[in-house]
Backbone as ProteinMPNN parsed JSONL, in Angstrom:
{"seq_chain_A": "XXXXXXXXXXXXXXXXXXXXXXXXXXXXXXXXXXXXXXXXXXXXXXXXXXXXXXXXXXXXXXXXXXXXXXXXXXXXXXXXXXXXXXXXXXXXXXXXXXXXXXXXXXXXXXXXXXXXXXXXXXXXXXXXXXXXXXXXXXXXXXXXXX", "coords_chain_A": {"N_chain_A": [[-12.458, -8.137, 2.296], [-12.589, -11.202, 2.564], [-11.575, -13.94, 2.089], [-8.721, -12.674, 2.42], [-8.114, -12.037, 4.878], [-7.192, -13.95, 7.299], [-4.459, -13.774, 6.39], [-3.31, -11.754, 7.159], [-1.099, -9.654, 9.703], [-2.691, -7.491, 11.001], [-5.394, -5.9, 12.25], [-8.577, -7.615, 11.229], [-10.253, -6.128, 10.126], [-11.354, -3.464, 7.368], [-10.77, -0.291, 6.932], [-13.908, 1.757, 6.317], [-13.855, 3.833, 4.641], [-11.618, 2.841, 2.828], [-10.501, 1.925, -0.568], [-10.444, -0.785, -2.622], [-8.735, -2.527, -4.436], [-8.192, -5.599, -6.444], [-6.133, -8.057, -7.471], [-5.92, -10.501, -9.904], [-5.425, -13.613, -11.004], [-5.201, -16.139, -13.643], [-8.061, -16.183, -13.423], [-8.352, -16.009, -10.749], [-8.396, -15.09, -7.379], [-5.624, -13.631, -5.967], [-4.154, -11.642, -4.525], [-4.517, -8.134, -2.951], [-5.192, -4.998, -2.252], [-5.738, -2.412, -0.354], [-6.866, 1.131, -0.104], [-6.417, 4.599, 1.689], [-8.079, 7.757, 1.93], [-5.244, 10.85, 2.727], [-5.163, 12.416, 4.766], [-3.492, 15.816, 5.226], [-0.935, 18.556, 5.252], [0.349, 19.228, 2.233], [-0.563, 18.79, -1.211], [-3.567, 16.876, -2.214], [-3.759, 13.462, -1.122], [-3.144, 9.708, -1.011], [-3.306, 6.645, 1.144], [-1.559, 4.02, 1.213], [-3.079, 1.433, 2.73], [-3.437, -1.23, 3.29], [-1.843, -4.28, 1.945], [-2.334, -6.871, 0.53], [-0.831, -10.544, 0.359], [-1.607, -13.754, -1.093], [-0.403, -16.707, 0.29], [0.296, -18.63, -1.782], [1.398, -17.237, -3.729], [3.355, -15.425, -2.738], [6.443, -13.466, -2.794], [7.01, -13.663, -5.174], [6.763, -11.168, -6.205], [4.014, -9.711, -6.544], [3.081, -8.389, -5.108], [4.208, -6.235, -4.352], [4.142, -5.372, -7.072], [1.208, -4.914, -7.682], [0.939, -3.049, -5.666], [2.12, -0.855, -6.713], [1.146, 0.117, -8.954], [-1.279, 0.595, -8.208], [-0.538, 3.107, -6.556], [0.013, 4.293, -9.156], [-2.306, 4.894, -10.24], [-3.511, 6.618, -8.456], [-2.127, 8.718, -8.591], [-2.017, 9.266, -11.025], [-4.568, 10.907, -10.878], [-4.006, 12.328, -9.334], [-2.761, 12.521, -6.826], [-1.048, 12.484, -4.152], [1.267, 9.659, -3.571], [0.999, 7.42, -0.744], [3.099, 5.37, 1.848], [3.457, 2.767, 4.321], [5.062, 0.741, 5.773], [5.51, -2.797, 7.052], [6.64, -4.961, 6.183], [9.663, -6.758, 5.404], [10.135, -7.871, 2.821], [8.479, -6.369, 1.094], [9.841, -3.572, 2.129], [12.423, -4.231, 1.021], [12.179, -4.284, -1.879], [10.887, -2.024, -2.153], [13.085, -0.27, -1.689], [14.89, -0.808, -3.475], [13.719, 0.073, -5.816], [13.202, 2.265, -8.372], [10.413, 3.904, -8.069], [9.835, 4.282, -6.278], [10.377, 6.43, -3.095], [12.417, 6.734, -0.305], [10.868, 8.038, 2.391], [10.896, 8.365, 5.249], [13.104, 6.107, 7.36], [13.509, 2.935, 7.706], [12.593, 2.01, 11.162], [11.583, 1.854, 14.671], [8.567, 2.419, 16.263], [7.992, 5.28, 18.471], [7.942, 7.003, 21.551], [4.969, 9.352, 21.76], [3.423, 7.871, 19.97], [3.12, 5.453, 20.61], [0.844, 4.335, 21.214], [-0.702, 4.228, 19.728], [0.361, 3.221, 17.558], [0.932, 0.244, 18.227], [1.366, -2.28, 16.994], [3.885, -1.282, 15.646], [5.831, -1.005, 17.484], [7.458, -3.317, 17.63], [8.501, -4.052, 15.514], [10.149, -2.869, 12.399], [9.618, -0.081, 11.057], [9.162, 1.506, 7.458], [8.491, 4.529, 5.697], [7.328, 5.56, 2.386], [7.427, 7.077, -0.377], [5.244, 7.328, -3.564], [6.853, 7.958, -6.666], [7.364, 7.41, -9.158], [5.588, 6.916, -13.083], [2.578, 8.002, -13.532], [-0.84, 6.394, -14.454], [-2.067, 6.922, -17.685], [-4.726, 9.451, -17.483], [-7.454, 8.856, -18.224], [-7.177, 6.75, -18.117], [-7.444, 5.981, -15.379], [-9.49, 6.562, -14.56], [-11.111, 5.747, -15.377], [-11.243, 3.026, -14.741], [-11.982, 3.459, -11.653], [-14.57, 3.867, -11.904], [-15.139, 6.869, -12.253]], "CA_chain_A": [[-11.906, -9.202, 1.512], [-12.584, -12.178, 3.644], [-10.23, -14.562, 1.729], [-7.175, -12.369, 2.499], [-8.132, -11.527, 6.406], [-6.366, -14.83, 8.057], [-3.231, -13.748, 5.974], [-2.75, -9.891, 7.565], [-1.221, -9.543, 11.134], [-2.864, -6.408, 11.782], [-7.099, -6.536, 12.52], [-9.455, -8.179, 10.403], [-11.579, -5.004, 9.578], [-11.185, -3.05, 7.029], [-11.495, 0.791, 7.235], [-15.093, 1.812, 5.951], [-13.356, 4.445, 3.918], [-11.159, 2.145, 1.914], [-10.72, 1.76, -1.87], [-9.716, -1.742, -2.708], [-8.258, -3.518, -5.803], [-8.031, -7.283, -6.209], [-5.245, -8.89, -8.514], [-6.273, -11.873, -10.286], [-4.62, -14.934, -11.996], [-6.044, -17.442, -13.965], [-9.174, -15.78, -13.076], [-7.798, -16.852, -9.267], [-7.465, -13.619, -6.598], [-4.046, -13.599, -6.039], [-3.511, -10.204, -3.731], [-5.464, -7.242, -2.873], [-4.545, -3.801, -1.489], [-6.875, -1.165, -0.129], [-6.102, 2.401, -0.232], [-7.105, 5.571, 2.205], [-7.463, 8.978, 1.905], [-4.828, 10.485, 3.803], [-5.011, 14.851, 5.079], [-2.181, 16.269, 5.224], [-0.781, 20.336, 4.565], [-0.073, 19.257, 1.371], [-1.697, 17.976, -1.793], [-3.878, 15.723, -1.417], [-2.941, 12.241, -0.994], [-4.012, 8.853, -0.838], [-2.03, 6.348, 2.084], [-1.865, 2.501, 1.292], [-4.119, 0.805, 4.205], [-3.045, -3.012, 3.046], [-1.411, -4.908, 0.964], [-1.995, -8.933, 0.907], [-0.508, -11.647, -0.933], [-1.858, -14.587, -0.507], [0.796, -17.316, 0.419], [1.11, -19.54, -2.721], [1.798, -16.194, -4.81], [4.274, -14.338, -2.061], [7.551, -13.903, -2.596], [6.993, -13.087, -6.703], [6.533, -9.726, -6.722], [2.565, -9.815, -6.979], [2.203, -7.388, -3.947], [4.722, -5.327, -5.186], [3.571, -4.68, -8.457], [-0.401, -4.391, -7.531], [0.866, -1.609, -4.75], [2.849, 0.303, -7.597], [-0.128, 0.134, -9.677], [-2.277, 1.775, -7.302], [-0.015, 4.421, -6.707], [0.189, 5.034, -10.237], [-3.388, 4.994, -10.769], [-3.34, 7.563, -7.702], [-0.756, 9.429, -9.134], [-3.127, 10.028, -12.207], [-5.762, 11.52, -10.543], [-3.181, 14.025, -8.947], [-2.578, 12.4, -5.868], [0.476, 11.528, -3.65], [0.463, 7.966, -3.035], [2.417, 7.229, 0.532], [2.976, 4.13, 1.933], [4.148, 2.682, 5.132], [5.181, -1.168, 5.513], [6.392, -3.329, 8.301], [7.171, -6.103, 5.692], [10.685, -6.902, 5.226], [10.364, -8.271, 1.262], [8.228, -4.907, 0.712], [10.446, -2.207, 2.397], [13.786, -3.985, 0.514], [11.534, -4.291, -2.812], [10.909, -0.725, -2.212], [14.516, 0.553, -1.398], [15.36, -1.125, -4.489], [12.766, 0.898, -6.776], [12.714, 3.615, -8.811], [9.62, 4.06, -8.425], [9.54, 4.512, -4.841], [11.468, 7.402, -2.162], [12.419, 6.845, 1.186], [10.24, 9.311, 3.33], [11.526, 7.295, 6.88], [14.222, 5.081, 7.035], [13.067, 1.812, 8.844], [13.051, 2.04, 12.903], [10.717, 1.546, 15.381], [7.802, 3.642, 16.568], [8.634, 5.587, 20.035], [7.271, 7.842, 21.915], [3.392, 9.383, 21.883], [2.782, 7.134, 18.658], [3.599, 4.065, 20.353], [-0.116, 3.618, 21.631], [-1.388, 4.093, 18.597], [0.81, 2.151, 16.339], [1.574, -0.786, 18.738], [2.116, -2.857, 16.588], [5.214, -0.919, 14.915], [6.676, -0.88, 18.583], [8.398, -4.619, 17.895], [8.854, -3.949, 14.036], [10.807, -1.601, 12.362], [8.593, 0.345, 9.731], [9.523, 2.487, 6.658], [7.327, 5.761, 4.62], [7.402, 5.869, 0.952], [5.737, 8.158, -1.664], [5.607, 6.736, -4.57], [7.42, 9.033, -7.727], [6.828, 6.725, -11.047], [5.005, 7.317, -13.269], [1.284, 7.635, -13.183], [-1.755, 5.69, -15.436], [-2.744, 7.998, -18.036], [-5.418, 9.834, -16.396], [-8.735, 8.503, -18.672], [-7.883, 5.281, -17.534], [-7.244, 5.812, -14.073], [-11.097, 7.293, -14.423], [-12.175, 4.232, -16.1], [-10.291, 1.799, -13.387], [-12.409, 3.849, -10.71], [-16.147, 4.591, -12.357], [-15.152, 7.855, -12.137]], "C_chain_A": [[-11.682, -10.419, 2.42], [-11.594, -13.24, 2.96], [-9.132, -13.946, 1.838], [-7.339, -12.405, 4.175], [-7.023, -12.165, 7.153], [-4.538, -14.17, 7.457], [-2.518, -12.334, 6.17], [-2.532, -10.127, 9.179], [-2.066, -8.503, 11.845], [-4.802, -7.002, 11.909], [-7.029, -7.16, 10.87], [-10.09, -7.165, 9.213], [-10.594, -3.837, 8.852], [-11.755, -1.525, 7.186], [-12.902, 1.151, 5.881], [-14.83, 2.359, 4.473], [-12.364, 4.027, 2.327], [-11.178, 1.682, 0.506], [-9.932, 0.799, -2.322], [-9.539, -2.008, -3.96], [-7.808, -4.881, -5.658], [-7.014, -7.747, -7.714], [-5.714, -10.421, -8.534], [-5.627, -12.512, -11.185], [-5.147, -15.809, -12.813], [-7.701, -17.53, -13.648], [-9.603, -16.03, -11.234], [-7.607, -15.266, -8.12], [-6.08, -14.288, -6.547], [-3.356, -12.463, -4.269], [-4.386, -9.356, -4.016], [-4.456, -5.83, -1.965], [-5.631, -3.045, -1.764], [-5.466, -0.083, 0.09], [-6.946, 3.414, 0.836], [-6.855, 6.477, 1.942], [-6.572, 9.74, 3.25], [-4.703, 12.564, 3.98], [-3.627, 14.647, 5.685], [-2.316, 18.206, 4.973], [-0.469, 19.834, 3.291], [-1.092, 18.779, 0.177], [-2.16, 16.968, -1.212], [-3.335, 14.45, -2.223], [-3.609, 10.942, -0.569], [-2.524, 7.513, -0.149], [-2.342, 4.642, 1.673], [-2.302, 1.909, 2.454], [-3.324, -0.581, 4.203], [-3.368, -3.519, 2.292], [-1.469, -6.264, 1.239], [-1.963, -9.295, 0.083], [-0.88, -12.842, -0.344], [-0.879, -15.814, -0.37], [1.273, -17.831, -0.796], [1.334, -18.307, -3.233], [2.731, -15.534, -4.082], [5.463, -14.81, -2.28], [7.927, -13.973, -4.453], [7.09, -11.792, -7.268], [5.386, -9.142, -7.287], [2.335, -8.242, -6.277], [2.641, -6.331, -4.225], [4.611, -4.36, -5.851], [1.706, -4.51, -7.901], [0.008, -2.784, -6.702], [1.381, -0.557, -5.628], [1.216, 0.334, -8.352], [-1.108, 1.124, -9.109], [-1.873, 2.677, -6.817], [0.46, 5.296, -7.757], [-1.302, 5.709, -11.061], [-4.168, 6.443, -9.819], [-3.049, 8.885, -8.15], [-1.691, 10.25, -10.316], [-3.817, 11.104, -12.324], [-5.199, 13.099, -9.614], [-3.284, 14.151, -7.302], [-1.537, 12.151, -5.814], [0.289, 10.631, -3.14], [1.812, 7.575, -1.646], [2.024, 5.62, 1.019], [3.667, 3.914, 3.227], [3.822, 1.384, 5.363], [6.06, -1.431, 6.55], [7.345, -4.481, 7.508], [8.636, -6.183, 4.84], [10.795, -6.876, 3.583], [9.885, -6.548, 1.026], [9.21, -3.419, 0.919], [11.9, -3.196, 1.126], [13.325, -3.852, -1.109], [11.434, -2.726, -2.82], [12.378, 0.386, -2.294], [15.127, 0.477, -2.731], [14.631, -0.308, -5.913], [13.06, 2.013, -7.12], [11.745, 4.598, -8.65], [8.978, 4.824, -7.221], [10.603, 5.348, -3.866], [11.13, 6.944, -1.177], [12.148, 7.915, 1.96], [10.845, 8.912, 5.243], [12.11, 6.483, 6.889], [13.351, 4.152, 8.186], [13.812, 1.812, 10.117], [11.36, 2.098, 13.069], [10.053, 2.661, 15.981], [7.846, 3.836, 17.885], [7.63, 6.662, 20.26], [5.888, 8.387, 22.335], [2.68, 8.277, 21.314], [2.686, 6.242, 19.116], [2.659, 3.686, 21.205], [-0.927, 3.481, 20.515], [-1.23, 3.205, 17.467], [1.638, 1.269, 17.621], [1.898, -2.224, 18.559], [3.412, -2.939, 15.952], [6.118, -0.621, 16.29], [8.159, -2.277, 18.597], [9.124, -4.965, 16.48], [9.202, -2.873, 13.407], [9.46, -1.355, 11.155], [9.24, 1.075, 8.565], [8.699, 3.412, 5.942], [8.186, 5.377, 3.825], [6.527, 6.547, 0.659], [6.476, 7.373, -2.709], [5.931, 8.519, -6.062], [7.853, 8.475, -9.014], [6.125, 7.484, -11.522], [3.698, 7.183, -13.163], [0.518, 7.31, -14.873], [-1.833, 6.986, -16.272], [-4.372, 7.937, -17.347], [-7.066, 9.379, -16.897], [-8.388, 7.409, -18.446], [-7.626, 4.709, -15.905], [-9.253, 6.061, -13.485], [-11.962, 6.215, -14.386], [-12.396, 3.296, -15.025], [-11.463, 2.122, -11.887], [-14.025, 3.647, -11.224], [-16.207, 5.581, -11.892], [-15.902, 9.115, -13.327]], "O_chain_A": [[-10.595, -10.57, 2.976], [-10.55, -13.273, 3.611], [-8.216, -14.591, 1.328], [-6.381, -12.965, 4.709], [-6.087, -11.516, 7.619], [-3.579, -14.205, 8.228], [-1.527, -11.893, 5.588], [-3.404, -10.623, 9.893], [-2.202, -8.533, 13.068], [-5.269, -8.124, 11.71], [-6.225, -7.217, 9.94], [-10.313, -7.308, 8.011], [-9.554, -3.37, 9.315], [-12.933, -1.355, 7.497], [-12.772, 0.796, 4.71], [-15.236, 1.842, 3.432], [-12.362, 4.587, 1.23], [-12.077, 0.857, 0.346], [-8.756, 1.102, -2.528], [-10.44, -1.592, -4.688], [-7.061, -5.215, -4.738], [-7.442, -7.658, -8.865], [-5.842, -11.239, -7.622], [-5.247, -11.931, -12.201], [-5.903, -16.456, -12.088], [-8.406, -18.539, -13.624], [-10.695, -16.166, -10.683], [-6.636, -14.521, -8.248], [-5.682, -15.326, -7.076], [-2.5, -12.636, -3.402], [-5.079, -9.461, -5.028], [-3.408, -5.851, -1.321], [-6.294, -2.919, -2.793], [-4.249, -0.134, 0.268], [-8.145, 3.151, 0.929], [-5.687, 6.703, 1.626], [-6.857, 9.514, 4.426], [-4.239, 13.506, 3.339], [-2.993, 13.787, 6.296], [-3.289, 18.897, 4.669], [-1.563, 20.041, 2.764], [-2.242, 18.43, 0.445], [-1.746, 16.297, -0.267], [-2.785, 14.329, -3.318], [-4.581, 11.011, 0.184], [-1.377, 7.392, -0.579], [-3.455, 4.176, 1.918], [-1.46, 2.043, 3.342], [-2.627, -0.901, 5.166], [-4.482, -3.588, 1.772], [-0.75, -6.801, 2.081], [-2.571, -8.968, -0.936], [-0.558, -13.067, 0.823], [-0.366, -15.863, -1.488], [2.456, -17.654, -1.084], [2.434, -18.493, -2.713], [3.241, -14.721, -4.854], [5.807, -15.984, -2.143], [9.035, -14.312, -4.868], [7.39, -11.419, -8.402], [5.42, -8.324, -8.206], [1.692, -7.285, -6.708], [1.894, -5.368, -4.4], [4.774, -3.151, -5.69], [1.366, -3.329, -7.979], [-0.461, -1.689, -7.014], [1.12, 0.613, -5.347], [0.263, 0.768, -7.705], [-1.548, 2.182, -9.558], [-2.76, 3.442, -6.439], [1.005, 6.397, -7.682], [-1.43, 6.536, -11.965], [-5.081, 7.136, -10.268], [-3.716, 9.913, -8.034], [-1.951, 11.449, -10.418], [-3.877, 11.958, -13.208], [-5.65, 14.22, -9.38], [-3.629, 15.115, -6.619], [-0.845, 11.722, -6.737], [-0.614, 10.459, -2.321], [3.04, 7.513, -1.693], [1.061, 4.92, 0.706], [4.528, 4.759, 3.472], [2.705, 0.881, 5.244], [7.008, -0.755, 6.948], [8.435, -4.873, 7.927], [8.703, -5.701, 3.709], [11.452, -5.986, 3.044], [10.703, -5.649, 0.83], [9.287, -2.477, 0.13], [12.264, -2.399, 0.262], [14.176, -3.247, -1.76], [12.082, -2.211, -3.731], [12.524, 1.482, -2.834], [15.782, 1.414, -3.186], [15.263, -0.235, -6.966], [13.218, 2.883, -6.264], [11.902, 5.791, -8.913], [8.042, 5.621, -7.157], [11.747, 4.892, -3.868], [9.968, 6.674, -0.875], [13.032, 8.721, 2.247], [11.043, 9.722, 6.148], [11.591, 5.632, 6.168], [12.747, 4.541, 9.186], [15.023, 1.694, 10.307], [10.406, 2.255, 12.307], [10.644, 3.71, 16.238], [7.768, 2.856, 18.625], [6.774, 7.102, 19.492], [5.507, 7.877, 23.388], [1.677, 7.754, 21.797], [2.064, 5.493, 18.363], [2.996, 2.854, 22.047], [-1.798, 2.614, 20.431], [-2.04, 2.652, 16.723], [2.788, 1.568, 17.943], [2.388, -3.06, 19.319], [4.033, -3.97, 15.691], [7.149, 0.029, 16.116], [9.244, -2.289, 19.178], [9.998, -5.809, 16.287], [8.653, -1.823, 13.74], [8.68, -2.149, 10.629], [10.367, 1.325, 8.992], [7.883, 2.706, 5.349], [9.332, 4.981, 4.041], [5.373, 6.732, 1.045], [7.627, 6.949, -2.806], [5.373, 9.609, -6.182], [8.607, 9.046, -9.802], [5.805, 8.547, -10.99], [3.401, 6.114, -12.63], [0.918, 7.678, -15.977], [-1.69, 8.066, -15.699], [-5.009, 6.982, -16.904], [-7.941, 9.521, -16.043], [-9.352, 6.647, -18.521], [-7.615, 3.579, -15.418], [-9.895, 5.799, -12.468], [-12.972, 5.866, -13.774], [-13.459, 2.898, -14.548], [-11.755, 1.182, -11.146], [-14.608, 2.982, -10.368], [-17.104, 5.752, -11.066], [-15.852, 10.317, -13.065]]}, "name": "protein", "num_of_chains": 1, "seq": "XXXXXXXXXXXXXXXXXXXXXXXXXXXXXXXXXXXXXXXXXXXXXXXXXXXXXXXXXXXXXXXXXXXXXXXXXXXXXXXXXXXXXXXXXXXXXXXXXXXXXXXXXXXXXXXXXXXXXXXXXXXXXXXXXXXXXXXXXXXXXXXXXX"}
């Protein structure tokens, strides 16, 4: 999604793997969020990659609502939708949700992790799963070309 790139701190590149959705306005993008699959011991599960809003729309509740969306459309298909966010509006948007559990309380990444995620070394982070409800499941099918 080369119109969102400049507006993400983390790389440019998106993983290969990635299943994106684009929110549109006025026939205008707006915000986008990719999704990954994510292994785990349990079910399976699908991990939010990134969420962008593009500036004139941030700060509405665009990014918000597209990321619930895609963990409901997740959710459908009989996944767990997890999430992990450095962004201040998002984690208190999240704390504030129904829709959304605190899996990690926001703090900073220590230890082995902290070559891997070095950018969550200077920013606190938080997990979520999302626990709304999900799309009904023929149009989570549809939504995909499944």
């Amino acid at each position: 999604m080369t119109l969102f790139r400049r507006h993400h701190y983390l790389s440019h590149d998106l993983a290969p793997s990635a299943v994106c959705f684009l929110a549109v306005w006025n026939g205008r993008p707006v915000a986008f969020s990719a999704w990954l699959p994510f292994l785990g011991s349990k079910r399976p599960a699908r991990r939010e990659h990134r969420t962008v809003t593009l500036p004139d729309y941030q700060g509405i509740g665009i990014g918000a609502a597209l990321s619930s969306f895609c963990a409901s459309l997740w959710k459908a298909l009989g996944y767990r939708a997890l999430s992990t966010t450095t962004h201040p509006g998002m984690i208190r948007a999240r704390l504030r949700s129904a829709d959304w559990r605190l899996r990690r309380s926001p703090s900073l990444v220590a230890g082995k992790r902290r070559d891997i995620f070095r950018h969550a070394t200077t920013r606190l982070t938080a997990g979520f799963a999302y626990v709304g409800p999900a799309l009904p499941a023929s149009v989570a099918r549809i939504l995909l070309h499944i």
